[in-house]
C-alpha positions as CSV (number, residue, x, y, z in Angstrom):
1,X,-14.2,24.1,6.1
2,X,-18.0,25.0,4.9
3,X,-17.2,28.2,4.3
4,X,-14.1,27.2,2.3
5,X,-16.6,24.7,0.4
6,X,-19.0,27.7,-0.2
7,X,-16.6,29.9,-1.5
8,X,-15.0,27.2,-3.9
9,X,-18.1,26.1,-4.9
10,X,-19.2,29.9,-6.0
11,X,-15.2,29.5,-8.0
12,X,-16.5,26.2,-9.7
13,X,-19.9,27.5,-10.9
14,X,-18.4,31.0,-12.4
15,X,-15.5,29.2,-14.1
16,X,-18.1,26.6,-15.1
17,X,-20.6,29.9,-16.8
18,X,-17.6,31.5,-18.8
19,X,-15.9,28.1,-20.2
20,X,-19.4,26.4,-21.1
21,X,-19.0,27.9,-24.0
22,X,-16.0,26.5,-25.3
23,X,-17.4,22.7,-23.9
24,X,-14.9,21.6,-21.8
25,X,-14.9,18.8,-19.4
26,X,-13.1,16.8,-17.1
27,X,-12.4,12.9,-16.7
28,X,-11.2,10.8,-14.1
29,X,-8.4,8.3,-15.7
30,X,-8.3,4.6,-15.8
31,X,-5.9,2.4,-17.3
32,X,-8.2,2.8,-20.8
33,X,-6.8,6.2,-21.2
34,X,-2.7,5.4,-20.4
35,X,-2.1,6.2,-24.9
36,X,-3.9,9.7,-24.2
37,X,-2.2,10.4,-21.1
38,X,1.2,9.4,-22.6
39,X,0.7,11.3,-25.6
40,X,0.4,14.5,-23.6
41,X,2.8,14.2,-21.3
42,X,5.4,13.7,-24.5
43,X,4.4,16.7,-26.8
44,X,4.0,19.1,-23.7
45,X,6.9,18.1,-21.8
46,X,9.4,18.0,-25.0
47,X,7.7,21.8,-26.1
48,X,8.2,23.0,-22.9
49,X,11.5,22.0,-21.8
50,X,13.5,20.0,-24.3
51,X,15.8,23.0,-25.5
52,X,16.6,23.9,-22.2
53,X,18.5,20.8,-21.3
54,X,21.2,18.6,-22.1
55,X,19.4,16.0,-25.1
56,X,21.1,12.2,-23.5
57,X,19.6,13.9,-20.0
58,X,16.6,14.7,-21.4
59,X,15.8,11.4,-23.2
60,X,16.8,9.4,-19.8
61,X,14.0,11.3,-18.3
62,X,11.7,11.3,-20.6
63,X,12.0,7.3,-21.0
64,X,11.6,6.8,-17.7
65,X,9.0,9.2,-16.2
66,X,6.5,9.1,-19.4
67,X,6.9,4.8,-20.4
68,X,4.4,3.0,-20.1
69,X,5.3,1.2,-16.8
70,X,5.5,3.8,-14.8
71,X,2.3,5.3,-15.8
72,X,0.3,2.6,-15.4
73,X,1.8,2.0,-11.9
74,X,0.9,5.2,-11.3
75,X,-3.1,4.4,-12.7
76,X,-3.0,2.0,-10.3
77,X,-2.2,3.7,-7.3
78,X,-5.1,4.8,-5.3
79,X,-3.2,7.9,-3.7
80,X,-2.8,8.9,-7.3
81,X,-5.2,10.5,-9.6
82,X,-5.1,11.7,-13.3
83,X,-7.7,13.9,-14.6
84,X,-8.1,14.0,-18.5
85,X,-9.5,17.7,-20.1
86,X,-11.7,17.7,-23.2
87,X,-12.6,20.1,-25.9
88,X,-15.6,18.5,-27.3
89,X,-14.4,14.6,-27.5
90,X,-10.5,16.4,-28.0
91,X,-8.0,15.7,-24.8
92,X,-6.0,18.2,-24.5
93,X,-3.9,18.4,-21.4
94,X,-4.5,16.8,-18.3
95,X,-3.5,17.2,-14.3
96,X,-2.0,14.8,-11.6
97,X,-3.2,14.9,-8.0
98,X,-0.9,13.0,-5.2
99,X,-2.5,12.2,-1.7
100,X,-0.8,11.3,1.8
101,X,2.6,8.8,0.7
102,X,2.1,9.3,-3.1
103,X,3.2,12.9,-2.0
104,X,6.8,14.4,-2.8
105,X,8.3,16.5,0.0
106,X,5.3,17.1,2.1
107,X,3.5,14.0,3.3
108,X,0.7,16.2,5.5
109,X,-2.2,14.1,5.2
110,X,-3.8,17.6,5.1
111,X,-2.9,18.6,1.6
112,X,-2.5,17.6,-1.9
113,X,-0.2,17.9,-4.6
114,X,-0.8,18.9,-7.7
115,X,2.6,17.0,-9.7
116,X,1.4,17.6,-12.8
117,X,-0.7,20.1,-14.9
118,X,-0.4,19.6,-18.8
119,X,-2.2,21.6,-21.6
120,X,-1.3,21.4,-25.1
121,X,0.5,24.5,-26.3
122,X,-2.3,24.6,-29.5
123,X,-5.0,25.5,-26.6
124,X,-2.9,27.4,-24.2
125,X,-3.9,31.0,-23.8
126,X,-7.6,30.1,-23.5
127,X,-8.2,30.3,-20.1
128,X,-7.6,26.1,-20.1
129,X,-5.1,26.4,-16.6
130,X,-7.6,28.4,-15.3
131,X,-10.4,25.6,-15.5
132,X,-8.1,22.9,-14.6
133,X,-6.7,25.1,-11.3
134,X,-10.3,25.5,-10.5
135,X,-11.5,21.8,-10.5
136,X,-8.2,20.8,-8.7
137,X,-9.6,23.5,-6.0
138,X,-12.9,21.6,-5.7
139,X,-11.2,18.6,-5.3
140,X,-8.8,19.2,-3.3
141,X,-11.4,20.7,-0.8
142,X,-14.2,18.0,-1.0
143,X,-11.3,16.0,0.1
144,X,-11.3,18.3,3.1
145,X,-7.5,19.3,2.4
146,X,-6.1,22.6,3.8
147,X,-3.6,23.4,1.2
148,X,-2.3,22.7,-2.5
149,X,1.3,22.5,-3.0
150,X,3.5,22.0,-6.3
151,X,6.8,22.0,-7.3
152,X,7.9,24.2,-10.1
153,X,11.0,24.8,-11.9
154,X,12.9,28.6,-10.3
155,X,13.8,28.9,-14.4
156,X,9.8,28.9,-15.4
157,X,9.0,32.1,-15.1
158,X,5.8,31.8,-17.3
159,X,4.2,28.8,-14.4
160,X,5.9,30.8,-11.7
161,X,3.3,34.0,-12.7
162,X,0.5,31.7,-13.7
163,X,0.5,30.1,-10.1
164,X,1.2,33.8,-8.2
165,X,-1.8,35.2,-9.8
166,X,-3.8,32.5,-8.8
167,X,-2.5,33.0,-5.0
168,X,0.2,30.3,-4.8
169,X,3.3,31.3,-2.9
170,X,6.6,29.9,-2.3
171,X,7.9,28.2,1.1
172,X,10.8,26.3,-0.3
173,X,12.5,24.4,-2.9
174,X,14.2,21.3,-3.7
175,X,16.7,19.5,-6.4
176,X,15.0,17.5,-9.8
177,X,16.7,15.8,-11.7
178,X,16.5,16.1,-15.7
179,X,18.6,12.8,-15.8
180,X,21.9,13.0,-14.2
181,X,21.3,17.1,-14.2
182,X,20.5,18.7,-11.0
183,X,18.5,21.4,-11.3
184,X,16.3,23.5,-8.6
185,X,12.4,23.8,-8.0
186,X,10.6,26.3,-6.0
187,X,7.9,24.8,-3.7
188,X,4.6,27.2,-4.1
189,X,1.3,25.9,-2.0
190,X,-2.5,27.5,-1.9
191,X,-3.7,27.6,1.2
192,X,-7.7,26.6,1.1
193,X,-8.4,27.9,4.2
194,X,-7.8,31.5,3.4
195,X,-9.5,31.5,-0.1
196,X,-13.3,33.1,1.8
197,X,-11.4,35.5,3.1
């Protein structure tokens, strides 16, 4: 894994050089920041997906995977982390990292999953996923984990080319459900260990 840390670390200090001029940086959540993290997670998810699906669906989900319940259960889980991004003193998206049990389908205590990765659509096309992806790569390998994997929606073709240029590639999928509608993600991982190579 030194290597891999080597080579990440190079990642993380050239993505640091060509965003420092735009002054963005991260933040570890706490419970202080549930409003921004709600927020977010509201005007992203509803601009990204709310005319694709059935409206009574689409509210269920939204009140139950964005209240403020289940977020802050979330805050509080220690297998759970929430990272804020900042233009100047601006958030503007955030990212979700699940460890060990807090996982999904893969419960390899030798990954992480990345469940969320939100940027507002006002500061998308600068490079913002770019940053974020590389910070969840440091982490994810000071952590000593082998591989990233996420689930993303077969329909989003946009996150589907974002995540193949940055290496991801599929190995399954599995049902989520938009309320009471089924619908099908693709499983797409990053393996660490190949990144020096």
């Amino acid at each position: 894994m030194r290597g891999v840390k080597q080579y990440v670390l190079l990642l993380f200090l050239f993505s640091w050089i060509l965003y420092t001029g735009m002054n963005l940086h991260l933040a570890k959540c706490t419970n202080t920041d549930l409003d921004k993290i709600i927020s977010i997670s509201i005007e992203t998810f509803i601009e990204a997906f709310e005319k694709h699906n059935n409206p009574d669906d689409f509210k269920a989900y939204m009140e139950k995977a964005f209240s403020r319940k289940q977020l802050l259960n979330e805050l509080a889980d220690p297998q759970m982390h929430f990272y804020l991004v900042y233009l100047e003193d601006e958030p503007i998206g955030y990212f979700k990292l699940n460890e060990n049990e807090a996982q999904g389908d893969v419960k390899d205590k030798d990954s992480i999953e990345l469940e969320r990765i939100y940027v507002k659509s006002t500061f998308q096309g600068n490079k913002i996923g770019h940053f974020m992806l590389d910070h969840i790569k440091r982490i994810a390998t000071n952590k000593n984990k082998s591989y990233i994997w996420l689930g993303v929606w077969k329909k989003n073709n946009k996150a589907i080319r974002f995540y193949e240029k940055n290496g991801f590639i599929r190995f399954g999928e599995h049902p989520y459900y938009i309320g009471n509608d089924k619908q099908m993600d693709w499983l797409m991982k990053l393996n660490l260990i190949t990144l020096e190579k």
